[in-house]
Every structure is written in C-alpha cells, then in structure tokens.
C-alpha positions as CSV (number, residue, x, y, z in Angstrom):
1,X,0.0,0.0,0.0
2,X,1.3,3.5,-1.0
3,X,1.7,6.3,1.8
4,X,0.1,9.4,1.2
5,X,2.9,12.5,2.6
6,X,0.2,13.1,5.4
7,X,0.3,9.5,6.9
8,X,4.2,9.7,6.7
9,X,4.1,12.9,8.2
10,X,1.9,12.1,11.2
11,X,4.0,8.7,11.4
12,X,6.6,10.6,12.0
13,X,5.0,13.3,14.5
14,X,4.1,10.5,16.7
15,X,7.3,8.6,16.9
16,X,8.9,12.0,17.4
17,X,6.5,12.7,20.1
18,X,7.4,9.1,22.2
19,X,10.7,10.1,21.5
20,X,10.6,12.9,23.2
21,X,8.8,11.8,26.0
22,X,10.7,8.7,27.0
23,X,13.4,11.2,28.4
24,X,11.0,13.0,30.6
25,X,9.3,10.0,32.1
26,X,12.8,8.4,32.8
27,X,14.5,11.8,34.0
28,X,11.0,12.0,36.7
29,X,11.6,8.2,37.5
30,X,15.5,8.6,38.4
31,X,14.8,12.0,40.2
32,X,12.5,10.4,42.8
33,X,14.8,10.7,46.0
34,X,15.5,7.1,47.4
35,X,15.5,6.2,50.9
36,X,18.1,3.9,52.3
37,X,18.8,1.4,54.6
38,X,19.5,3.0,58.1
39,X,18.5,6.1,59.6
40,X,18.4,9.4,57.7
41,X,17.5,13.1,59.1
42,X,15.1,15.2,56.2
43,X,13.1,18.9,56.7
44,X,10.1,20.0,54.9
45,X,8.4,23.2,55.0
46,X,5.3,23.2,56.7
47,X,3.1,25.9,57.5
48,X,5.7,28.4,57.3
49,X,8.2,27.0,59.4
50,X,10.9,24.6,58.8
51,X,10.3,20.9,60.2
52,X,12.6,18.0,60.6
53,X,12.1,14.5,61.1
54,X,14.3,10.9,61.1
55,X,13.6,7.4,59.1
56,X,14.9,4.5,60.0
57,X,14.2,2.3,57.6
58,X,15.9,-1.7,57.9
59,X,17.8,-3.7,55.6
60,X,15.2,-6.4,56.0
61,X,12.6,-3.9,54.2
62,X,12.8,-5.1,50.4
63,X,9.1,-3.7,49.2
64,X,6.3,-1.5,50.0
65,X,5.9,-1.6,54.0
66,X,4.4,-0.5,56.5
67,X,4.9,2.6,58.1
68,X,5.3,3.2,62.2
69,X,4.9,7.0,63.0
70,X,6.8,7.5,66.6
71,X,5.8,10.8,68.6
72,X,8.4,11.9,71.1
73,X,7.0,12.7,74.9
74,X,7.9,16.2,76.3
75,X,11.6,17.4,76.6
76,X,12.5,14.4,74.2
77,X,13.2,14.4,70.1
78,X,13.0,12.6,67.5
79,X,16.5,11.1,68.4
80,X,15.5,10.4,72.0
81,X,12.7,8.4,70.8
82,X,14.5,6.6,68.4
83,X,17.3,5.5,71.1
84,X,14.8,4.7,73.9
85,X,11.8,3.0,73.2
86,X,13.4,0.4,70.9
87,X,11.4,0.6,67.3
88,X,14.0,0.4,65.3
89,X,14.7,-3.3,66.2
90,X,11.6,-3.7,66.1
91,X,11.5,-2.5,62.2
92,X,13.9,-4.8,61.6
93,X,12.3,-8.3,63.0
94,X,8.7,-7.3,61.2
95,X,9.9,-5.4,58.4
96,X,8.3,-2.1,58.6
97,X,9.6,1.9,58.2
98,X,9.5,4.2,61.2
99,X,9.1,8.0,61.3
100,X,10.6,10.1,64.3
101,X,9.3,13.6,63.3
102,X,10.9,16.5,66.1
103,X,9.0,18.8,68.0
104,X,9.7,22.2,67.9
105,X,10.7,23.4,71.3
106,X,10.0,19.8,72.5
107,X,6.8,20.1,72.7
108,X,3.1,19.1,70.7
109,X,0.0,20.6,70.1
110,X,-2.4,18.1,71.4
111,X,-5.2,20.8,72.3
112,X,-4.9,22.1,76.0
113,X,-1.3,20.1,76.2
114,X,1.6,20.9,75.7
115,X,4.1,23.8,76.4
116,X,4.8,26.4,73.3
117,X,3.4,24.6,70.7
118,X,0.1,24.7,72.2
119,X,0.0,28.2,73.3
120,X,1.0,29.4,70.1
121,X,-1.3,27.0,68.0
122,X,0.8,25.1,66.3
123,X,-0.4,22.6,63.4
124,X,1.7,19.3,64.7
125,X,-1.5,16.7,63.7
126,X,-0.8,18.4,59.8
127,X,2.4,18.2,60.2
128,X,2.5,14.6,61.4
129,X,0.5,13.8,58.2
130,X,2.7,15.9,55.8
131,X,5.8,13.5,57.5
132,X,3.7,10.7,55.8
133,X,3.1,11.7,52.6
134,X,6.9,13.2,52.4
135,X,7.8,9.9,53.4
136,X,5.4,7.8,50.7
137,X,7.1,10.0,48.2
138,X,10.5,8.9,49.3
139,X,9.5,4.6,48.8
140,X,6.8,3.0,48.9
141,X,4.6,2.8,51.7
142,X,1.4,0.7,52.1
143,X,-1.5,2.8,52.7
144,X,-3.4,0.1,54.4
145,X,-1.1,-0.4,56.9
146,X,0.1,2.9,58.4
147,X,0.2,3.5,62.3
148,X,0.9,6.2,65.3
149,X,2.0,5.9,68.6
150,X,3.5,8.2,71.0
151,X,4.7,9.0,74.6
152,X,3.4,11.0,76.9
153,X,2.8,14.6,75.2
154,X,3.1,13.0,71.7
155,X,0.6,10.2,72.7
156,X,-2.0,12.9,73.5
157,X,-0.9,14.5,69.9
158,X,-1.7,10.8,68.5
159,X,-5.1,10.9,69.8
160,X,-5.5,14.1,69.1
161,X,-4.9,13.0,65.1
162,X,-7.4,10.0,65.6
163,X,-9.7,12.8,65.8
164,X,-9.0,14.5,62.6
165,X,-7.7,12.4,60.0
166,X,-7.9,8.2,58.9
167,X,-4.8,8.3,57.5
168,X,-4.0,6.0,60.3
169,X,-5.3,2.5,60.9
170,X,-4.5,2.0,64.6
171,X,-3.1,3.8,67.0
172,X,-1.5,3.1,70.5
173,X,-1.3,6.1,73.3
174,X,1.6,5.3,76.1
175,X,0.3,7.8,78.8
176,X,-1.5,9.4,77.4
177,X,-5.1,11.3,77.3
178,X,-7.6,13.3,75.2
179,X,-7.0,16.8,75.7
180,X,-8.6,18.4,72.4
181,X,-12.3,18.6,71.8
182,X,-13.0,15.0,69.8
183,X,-16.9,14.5,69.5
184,X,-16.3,12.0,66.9
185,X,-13.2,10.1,66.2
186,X,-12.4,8.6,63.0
187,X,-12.8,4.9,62.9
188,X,-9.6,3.2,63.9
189,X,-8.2,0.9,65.9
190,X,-6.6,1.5,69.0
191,X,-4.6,0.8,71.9
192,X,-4.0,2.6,75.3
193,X,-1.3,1.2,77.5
194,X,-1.4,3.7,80.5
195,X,-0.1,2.8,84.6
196,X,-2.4,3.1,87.2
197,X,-0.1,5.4,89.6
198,X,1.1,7.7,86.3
199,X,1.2,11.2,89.0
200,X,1.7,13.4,85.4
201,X,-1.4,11.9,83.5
202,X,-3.8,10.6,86.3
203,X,-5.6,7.1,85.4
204,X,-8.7,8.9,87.0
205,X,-8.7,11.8,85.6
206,X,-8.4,15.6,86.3
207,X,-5.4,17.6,86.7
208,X,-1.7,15.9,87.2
209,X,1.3,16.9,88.6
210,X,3.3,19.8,86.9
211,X,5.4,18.7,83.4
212,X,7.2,22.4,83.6
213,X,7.1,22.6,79.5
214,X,7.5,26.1,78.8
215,X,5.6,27.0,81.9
216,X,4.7,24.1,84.1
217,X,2.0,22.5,82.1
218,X,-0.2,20.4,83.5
219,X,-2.7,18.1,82.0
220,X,-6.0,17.9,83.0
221,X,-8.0,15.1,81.0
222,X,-10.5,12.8,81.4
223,X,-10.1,9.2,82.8
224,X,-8.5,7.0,80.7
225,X,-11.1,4.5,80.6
226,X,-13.4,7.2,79.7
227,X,-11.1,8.4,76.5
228,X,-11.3,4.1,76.0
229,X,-15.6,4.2,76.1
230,X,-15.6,7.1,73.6
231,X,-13.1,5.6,70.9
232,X,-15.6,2.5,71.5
233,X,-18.3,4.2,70.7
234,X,-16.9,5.2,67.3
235,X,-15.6,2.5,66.2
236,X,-19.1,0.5,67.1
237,X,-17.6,-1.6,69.4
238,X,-19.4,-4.8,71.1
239,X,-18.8,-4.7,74.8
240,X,-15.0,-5.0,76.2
241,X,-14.0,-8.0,77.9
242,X,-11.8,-8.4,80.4
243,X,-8.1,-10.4,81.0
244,X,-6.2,-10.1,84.3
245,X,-2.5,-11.4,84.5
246,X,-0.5,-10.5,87.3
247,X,-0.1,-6.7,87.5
248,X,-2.0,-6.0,83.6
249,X,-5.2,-5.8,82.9
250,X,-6.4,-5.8,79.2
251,X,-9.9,-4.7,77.8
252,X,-10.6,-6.0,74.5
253,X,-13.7,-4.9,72.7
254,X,-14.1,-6.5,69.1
255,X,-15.5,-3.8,66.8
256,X,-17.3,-2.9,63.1
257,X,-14.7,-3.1,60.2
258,X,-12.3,-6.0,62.1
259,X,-11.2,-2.8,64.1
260,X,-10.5,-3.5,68.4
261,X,-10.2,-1.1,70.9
262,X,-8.2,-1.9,73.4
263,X,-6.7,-0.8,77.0
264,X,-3.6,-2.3,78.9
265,X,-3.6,-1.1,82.5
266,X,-0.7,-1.5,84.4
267,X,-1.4,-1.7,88.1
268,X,1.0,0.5,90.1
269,X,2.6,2.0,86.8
270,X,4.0,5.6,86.5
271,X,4.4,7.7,83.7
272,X,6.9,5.8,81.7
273,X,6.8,3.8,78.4
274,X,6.9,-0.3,80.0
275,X,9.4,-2.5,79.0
276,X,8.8,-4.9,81.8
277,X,6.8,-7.6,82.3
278,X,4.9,-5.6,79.6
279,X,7.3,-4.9,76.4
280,X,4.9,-1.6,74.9
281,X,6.9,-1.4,71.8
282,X,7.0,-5.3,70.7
283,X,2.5,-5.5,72.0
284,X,1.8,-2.5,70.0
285,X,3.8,-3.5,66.8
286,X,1.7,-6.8,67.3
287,X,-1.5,-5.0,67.6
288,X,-0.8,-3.0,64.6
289,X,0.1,-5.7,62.6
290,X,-3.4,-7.3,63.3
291,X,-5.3,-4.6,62.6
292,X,-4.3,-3.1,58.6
293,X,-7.3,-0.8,57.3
C-alpha cells in the first residue's frame, strides 16, 4: 500500500513525540529521591516553618511496607525516641519503616497540652501527616497499613490525630489522654497502655502533677477509661471484655470493620513507656500488625 505525505508525516509526528517523552518520564523516574537502609535526618516546610524528622528504615525492608509514625513525649526528640523506646529493632524483626518527626521546642500541640506549641497553635496533627506523605514520596509505603504511637505529650498529639484524619489505621497512646475537643473520632483501631499510679497523666482523671514545659504545664483530661468508652463508641464496638494477669489488665472490645479497641492497665505504673513484664513497643507492633485498614 502507498503512503500518502500526510500519513508519513503524522508517522513521524508521533514517533517523534514518544521520542521525546521517553526522556521525561525516565528523568521524573531517576529523580525520585530514594531512601536507604538506616537512619536518615530530612526537613520539609510546613506551614511556614521549617520541620525535621528521622527514618529508619531496615535492611530487612525489600518492598512497599508499613509505616510506624513515633511521637516523642515532652523534653525528648525525635532522636531520643528513636534510642529509647526500641522501634527500630523492632523494624527490623517485622519489616516495617519508622518515622521520628521533632518537636519544635520539644513540645506538641495536642489541644490544651503541651508547652509552646500549644500556646502558640501550632499545626503538629498536619504536620505529622505531611511527614507521611513526604515519606510515601520517598518509597513505597502501604497505605493500608500505616500506624501512630506516641509517649506522653506526643501520645496525647496521636489521639489528638485519631480525631482529625484516617490516614491512620491504629493507634497506640503510652500515657496518654484526650486533651482536644473529639466528639467523633475517625474509625480506627486502637490501643491505650497507660499505669495506674502515672502522677503526670492521672488514670482517673483531672489535673496531674506539673510537666514544667515552657511554663509548668499540667494536663488535665479525662479518665483513661473514659477516653477508652468514647473511641468504642466510634468504632461500634461490642462490649470489652476483660483479662487479668498479674499486675496487667487488658480490655478487648471486638468492633465494626475487624477494628479493636483496646486498654492495657498497668497496676502501680507511672508515667513511663513499659518495658517490663509488659514490652509496649514489641505488643503494640503486634496489635498494629493485626489490625491493617
């Protein structure tokens, strides 16, 4: 069959044209920043200030993972966290990424709590988020399967973002309580591990003893159980039931969606993230691991 000059000419326009985009799609491909094995420090901008945050992510990690968001307590860091509370060993035996985003001035906006960033307003639940998508950009991350937990200050920030977001499909508080207004959290798992005795975040409720963040804050929240009955409520949650072994007691209420909302109380516990006879970071990564969106 004869070519007419048109056909040749939009032959030719077309291969030109794939031509010219093969360059672009591989120069876009190559220039997506990698993330390596071990810990790396990055910043973004957010909200007009300059944030930083550390990923550790293991050698073991091959594909897209999961992804374990770590919130430092008051007066600690993303660095503290990383070194005390053991995650990143724990990355390593279940394959998973973790995220230690930094305070600024040490301290989270959770609401009433804590220090600076709450008196001055502060945006840390956006910024936690930003930290995820920053870090989905940087390898792959599975969506399903992306999780917050925090100490003290940052645990009441990680409730705080159960509140205002599902980009997270569990969460675990370490003494920690609801100090932001929450009529309705989104549906998610989650689990509270909080000590009976904790003298800074009372199991009962009501004001605790002075943190002395940028003025002596003191939280004043409601009982923990109480934070534990209105998660329940949300996630439309059967009634809990109840476990006693030696000094912990769990509450387990089986919920819509293959969600759980769950409490660990530690009798005679203080305001510290357990290690002993109840291991928080290896019974959370457990629980998170169960519960994917």
């Amino acid at each position: 069959m004869t070519r007419t000059p048109f056909r040749v000419a939009l032959v030719a326009v077309i291969v030109v044209g794939i031509l010219l985009a093969l360059p672009r799609f591989a120069s876009e491909s190559t220039a997506a920043p990698a993330l390596a094995a071990g810990t790396s420090t990055h910043s973004i901008d957010f909200d007009g200030r300059n944030r930083d945050f550390r990923v550790h992510r293991p050698a073991t990690v091959t594909s897209s993972a999961p992804l374990v968001v770590v919130l430092h307590g008051g007066f600690g860091s993303a660095r503290q966290a990383e070194l005390s509370y053991g995650w990143n060993q724990q990355a390593a035996a279940g394959r998973f990424i973790v995220a230690y985003p930094d305070a600024i001035r040490r301290s989270w906006n959770a609401g009433t709590c804590c220090g600076a960033a709450s008196s001055t307003n502060l945006d840390d639940a956006g910024f936690v988020e930003a930290v995820v998508h920053r870090i989905a950009a940087l390898t792959p991350i599975d969506s399903r399967r992306v999780y917050v937990t925090g100490m003290s200050n940052g645990a009441m920030l990680a409730l705080r973002i159960a509140c205002r977001t599902d980009t997270f499909a569990a969460i675990a508080p370490v003494a920690g309580t609801l100090v932001t207004s929450c009529p309705a959290p989104r549906p998610a798992s989650l689990l509270q591990i909080h000590g009976t005795a904790d003298p800074r975040v009372p199991y009962g409720g009501g004001p605790g003893q002075a943190i002395g963040l940028d003025g002596n804050a003191r939280v004043d929240g409601p009982a923990i159980p109480a934070v534990n009955a209105t998660f329940r409520a949300a996630n439309s949650c059967a009634p809990p039931r109840q476990t006693v072994i030696g000094p912990i007691t769990t509450s387990s209420a089986q919920c819509a969606g293959g969600r759980e909302v769950r409490l660990v109380s530690i009798a005679g516990g203080g305001h510290t993230w357990p290690t002993s006879p109840y291991n928080a970071t290896a019974q959370i990564w457990r629980f998170f691991a169960a519960h994917p969106r």
